[in-house]
N, C-alpha and C positions, 0 to 999 in steps of 0.2 A: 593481307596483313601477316607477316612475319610471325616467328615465335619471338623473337626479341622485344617487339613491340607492342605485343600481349599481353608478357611478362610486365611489360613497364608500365602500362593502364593497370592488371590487377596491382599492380603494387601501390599506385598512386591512388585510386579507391582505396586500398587497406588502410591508407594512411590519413584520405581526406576521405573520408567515410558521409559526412555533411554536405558538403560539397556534390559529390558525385552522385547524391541523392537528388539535388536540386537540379542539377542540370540534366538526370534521367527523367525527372518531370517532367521540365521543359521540352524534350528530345520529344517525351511522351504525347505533348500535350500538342506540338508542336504538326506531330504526324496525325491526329482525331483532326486537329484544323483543317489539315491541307486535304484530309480525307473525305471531311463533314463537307464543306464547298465547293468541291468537284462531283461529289455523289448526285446523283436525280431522284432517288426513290422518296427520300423524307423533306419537304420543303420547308421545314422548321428547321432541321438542321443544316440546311443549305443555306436558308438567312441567316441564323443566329447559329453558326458553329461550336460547338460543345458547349455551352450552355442550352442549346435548344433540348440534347441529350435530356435536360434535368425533367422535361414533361412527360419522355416516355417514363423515364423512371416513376415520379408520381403519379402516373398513371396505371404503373405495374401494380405499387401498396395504396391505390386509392380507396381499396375496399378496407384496408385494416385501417385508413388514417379516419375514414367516415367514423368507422364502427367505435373508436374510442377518444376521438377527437372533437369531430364535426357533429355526427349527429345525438340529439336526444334521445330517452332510454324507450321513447317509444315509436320512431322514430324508423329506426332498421329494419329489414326485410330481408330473406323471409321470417327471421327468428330477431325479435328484438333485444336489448341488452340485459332487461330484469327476466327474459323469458331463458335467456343463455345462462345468466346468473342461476338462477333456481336450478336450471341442470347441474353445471359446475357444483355447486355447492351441496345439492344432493347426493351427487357422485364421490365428492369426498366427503361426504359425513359433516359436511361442517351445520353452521346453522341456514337452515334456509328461507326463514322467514322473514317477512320485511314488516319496516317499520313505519310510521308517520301518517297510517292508512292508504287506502286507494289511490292511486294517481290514474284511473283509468277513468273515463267518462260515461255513465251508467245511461245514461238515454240518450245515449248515440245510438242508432239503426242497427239492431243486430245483435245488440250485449245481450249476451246469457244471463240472466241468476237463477240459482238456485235454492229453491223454496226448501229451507230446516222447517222439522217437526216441532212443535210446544216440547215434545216428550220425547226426546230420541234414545234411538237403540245403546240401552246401557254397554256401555265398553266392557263392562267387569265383568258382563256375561259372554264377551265373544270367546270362539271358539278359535283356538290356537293349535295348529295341527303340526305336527312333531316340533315345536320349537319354535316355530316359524311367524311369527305375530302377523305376515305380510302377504302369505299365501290365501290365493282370491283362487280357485279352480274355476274350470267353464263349467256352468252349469247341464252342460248337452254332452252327450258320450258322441263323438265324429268317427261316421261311418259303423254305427252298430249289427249293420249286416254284413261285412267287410271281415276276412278272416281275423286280423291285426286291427280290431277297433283301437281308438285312441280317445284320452279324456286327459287335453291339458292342465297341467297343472296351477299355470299360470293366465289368468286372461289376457294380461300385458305380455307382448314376445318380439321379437326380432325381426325386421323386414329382411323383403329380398335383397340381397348386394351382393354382389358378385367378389370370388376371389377376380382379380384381375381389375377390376374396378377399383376395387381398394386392394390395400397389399396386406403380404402376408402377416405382419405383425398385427393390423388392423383387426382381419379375421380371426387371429388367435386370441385375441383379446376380448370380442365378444361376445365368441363361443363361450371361451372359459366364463364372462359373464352373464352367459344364459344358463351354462352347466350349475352357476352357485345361487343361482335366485329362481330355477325350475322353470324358468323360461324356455320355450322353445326358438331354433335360429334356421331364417330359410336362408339358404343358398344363395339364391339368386339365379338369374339364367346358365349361368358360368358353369354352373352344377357342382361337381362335391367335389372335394378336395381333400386330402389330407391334415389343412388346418380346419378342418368343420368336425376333426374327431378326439375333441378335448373331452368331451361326456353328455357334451348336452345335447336333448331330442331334437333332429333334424327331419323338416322340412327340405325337400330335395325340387327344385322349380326348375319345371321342362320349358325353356320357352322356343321359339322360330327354330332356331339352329340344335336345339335338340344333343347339346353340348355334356360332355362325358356317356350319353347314352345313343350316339351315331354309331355305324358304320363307317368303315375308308372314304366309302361315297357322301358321306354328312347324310344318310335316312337314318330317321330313330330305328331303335335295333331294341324290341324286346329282350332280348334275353340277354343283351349286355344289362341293362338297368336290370335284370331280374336278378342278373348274377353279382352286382351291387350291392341290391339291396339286400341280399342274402346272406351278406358277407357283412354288413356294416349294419347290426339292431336299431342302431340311433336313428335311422331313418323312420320317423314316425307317420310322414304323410308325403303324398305326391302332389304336388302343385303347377296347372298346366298353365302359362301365362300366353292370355290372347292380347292384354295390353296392358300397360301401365298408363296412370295420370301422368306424367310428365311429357309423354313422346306416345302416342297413343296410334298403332296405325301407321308406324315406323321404326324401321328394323335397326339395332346398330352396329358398330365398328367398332374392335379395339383395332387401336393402328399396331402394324408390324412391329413396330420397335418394343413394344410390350408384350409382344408373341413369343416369350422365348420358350427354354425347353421344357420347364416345368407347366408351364399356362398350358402348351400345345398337348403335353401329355394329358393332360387333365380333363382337356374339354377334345381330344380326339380329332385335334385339327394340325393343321403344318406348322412348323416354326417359322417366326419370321416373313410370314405371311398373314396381310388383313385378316382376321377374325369377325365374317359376317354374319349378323344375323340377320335373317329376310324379315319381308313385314308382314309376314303371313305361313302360314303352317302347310304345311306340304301331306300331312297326314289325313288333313279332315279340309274341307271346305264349305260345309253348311254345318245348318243343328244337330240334324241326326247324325251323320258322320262323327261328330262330336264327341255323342253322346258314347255313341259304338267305340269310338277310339276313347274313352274315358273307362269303362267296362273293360278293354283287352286291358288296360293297365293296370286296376283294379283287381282284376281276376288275376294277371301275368305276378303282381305284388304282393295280392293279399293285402292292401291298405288302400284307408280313404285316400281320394281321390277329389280334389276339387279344385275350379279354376280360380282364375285373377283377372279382372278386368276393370278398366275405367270403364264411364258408359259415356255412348253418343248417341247414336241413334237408339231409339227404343225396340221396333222391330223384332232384332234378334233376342232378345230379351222375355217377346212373349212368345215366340216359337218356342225357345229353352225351356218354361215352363209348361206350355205345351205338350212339348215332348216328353218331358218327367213326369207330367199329371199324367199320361196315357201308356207311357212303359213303365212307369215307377223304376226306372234307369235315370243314370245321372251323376250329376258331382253331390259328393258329401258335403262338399262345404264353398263357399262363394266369397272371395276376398274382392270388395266394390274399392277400387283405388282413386280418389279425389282428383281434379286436374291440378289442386293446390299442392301436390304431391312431386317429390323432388327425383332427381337423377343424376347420374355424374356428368354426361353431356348432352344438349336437346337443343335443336334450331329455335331461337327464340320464340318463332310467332306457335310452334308446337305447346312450349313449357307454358306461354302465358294465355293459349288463347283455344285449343285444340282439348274436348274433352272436358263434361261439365264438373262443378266441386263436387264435392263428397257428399254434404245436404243434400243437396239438389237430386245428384245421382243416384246415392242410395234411395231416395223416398220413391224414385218411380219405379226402380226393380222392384225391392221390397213389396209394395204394394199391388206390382203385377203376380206374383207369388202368393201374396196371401188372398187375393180373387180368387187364383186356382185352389187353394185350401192347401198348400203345400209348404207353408212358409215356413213353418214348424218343425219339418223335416231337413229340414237344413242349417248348417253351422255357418251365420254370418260374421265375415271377419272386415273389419273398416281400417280403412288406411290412407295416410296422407293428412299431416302435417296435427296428428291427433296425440302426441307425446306428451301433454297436459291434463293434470286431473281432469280441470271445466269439460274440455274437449272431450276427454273419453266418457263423461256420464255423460253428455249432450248424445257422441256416437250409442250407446248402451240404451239410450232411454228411445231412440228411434229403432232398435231391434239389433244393434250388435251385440254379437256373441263373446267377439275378442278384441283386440287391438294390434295393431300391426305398427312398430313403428322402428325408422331411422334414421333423417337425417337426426334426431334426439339422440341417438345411441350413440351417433358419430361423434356426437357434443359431450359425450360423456364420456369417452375413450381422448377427448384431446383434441377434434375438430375446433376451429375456430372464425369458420363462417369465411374464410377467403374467397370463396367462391371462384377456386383455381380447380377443380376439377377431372375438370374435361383437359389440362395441361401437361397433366403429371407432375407438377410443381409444388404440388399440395404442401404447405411450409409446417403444416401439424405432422405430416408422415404417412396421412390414414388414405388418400385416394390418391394413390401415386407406386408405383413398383421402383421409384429411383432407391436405392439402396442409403441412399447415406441417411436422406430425409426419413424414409421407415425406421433407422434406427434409433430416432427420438421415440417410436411408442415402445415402450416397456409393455409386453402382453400380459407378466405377471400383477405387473401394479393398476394399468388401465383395465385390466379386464376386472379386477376388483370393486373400481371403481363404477362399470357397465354392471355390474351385480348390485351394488350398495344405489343407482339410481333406480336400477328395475323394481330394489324391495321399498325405495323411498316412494314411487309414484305409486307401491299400490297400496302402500299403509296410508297415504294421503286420499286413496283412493277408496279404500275402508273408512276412514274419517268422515268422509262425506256422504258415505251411503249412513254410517250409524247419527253421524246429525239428522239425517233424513226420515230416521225412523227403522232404517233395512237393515239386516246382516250381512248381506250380500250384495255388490251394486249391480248385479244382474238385474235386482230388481227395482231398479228406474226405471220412471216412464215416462211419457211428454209432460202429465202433467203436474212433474215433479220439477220443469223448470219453467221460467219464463222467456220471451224473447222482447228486447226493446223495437218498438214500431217508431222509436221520435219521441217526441219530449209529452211526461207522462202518459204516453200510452206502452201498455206489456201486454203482450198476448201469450197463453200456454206456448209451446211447444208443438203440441199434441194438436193443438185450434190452426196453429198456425201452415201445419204441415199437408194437416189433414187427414191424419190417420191415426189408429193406438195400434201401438207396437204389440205383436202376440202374449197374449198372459203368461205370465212365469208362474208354473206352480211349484214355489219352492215351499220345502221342509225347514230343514236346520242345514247350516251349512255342513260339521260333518259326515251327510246323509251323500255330498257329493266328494268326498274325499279317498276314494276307493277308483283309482286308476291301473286298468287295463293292464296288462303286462304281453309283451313282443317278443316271444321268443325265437332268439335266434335260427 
């Protein structure tokens, strides 16, 4: 085609502007057809040519057309829509309460209630500590024999997520909101990063691949993590991850094209290159090794030290305590992760079927532990899918210390449950490194809002202990709730489990409000 003749086409569009819109559609529509029925891969759009297209599309927004279209509010999975609302609506301050009573069904197999006092704990006496109407501290000091003991502030805090998992606006966001509600924020395997140093107490999680604290070769490297953590106070504990609930027993992948310069610097791996993590640690292979590689970090840190694990088989469970009851060596503190517990990407039959729930789980460790008389000496932390008041005095009253949680957090920074992932597509911004989509999170405004949820779930969470009778909801116990068996029958907690959680011998709350200090 000539310049004459290009000239004369743009001129004729400049002029029939209508026109040349229709017949580029056409052109358009014209080339999907002749392209759609010649193709082999999709046999829907080989029969039905560009309208076949319209099923992958609905197929792409089927999770958001479910979630506010099709299904009912209790109906969705894994988080339902009155359960996302109460997020949302905490997170911004709005009202979160609902109206019209219960729409749940109370002697369905399983419903919690929780048994209020004739006489509860008067509000006009609680204790308010700097300002703060919402601060709940752990009642245990983690790792008291540790040079850098630690005594969170918060029992509600942050799970592990990795920079790279989620992006950097995401991370900024939650830091900042564990730095303004005295929450502490674990890492995640990914390890530390530059957006984990907003102000708030960092948890630093070593998992497989041993990421920001390797070697060229990927071995963990003592004295890089020593040189770390040396350098950065906010690191307040080390967390050695053998498994999560969601993928339990398999190692993952960030794919290459999310490898870039900054990720590779950070976790000490190549650009542009798979980021593996194996499904097994290279450092230790039985208990004792364990234990021993728990102690060189410990000692190499100066901080508690403790792991994360779902449970499966029971076994290594009683050797661990074993091993602790007879060296008095070990983890300071044991995070039990739920198989109901989420991730950004996991092979189906792993997420749904690999790795028992969180009940189940915790009650057999736990109770192997307090056989040996050692249960006590340990900081129990519970996690997966525990972001709800109910839930966290359910996990608190079977012997958790703390709470662990996040896909809640993600819901409270702007997630909205697409369940894209594992894609990078993430359309809220928060699991995904595409640049354009991250620059929908605001980390000043969302992380605000990751603050104003953390301080709402634990004044709700204070509400329920002082209905109960308690100051503190440390001190729940089994047979402070009930469980539904079927229709009019409840059983405690405590009857149903089989156990009583270790006594609490609390004072005043604050008798526990004097935390440790980390000097540089």
């Amino acid at each position: 085609m000539d310049a004459q003749m290009m000239n004369e086409m743009l001129n004729w569009i400049e002029t029939n502007p209508l026109s040349a819109t229709w017949i580029g559609l056409f052109l358009f529509f014209v080339a999907v057809f002749v392209r759609d029925i010649t193709q082999k891969k999709h046999t829907i759009q080989r029969n039905f040519p560009i309208v076949g297209r319209l099923r992958y599309f609905l197929e792409m927004i089927g999770p958001e057309l479910r979630q506010y279209w099709v299904a009912n509010d209790k109906e969705e999975r894994p988080f339902d829509r009155t359960e996302r609302s109460w997020i949302y609506a905490t997170a911004k301050g709005q009202n979160n309460n609902f109206g019209f009573g219960t729409t749940e069904i109370q002697y369905e197999p399983g419903y919690p209630i929780i048994k209020h006092k004739a006489f509860p704990f008067p509000e006009s006496k609680a204790y308010v500590h700097n300002g703060d109407p919402s601060c709940i501290p752990c009642l245990k000091i983690i790792g008291p024999k540790r040079k850098f003991p630690y005594r969170p502030y918060s029992i509600v805090n942050i799970s592990a997520m990795s920079f790279g998992s989620l992006g950097k606006n995401a991370v900024l966001a939650l830091n900042r909101g564990a730095r303004d509600s005295g929450a502490y924020h674990n890492t995640g395997e990914g390890g530390l990063s530059h957006y984990h140093m907003e102000g708030a107490d960092i948890v630093w999680q070593i998992g497989t691949g041993y990421f920001g604290a390797r070697d060229h070769s990927g071995k963990f490297n003592l004295d890089v993590l020593k040189e770390k953590v040396g350098k950065n106070a906010c690191v307040k504990m080390i967390e050695i991850k053998l498994s999560q609930g969601a993928k339990p027993g398999k190692g993952g992948i960030l794919p290459a094209k999310k490898v870039n310069a900054e990720i590779a610097a950070i976790r000490h791996v190549e650009e542009g290159k798979d980021c593996i993590s194996p499904n097994s640690h290279s450092e230790f292979t039985n208990v004792k090794e364990l234990v021993e590689f728990i102690e060189r970090v410990a000692g190499g840190t100066g901080l508690p030290v403790g792991i994360k694990s779902a449970v499966g088989e029971i076994e290594f469970w009683q050797e661990l305590a074993d091993e602790m009851k007879r060296t008095s060596k070990g983890p300071d503190f044991i995070t039990i992760d739920g198989g109901e517990g989420g991730t950004g990407a996991a092979p189906l039959t792993y997420a749904d079927h690999v790795s028992l729930p969180f009940k189940i789980g915790f009650q057999r460790v736990y109770t192997l532990f307090q056989k040996e008389g050692i249960s006590d000496q340990i900081v129990w932390i519970g996690s997966g899918k525990l972001g709800f008041p109910d839930r966290a005095v359910v996990a608190i009253a079977m012997g958790c210390d703390l709470i662990n949680i996040a896909r809640e957090a993600m819901l409270s920074i702007g997630c909205i449950q697409a369940q894209k992932c594992h894609t990078d597509h993430c359309p809220a911004g928060v699991a995904t490194q595409n640049w354009w989509l991250q620059r929908g999170v605001d980390p000043e405004l969302k992380g605000k809002r990751a603050a104003k949820y953390i301080q709402g779930f634990r004044k709700e969470l204070l509400s329920l202990a002082h209905s109960c009778g308690y100051e503190h909801p440390g001190q729940f116990t089994g047979q402070d709730i009930e469980i539904s068996m079927g229709m009019n029958r409840y059983q405690t907690l405590e009857g149903l489990l089989g156990y009583k959680r270790d006594e609490v011998k609390f004072t005043k709350l604050q008798d526990y409000t004097v935390f440790p200090k980390r000097q540089a």
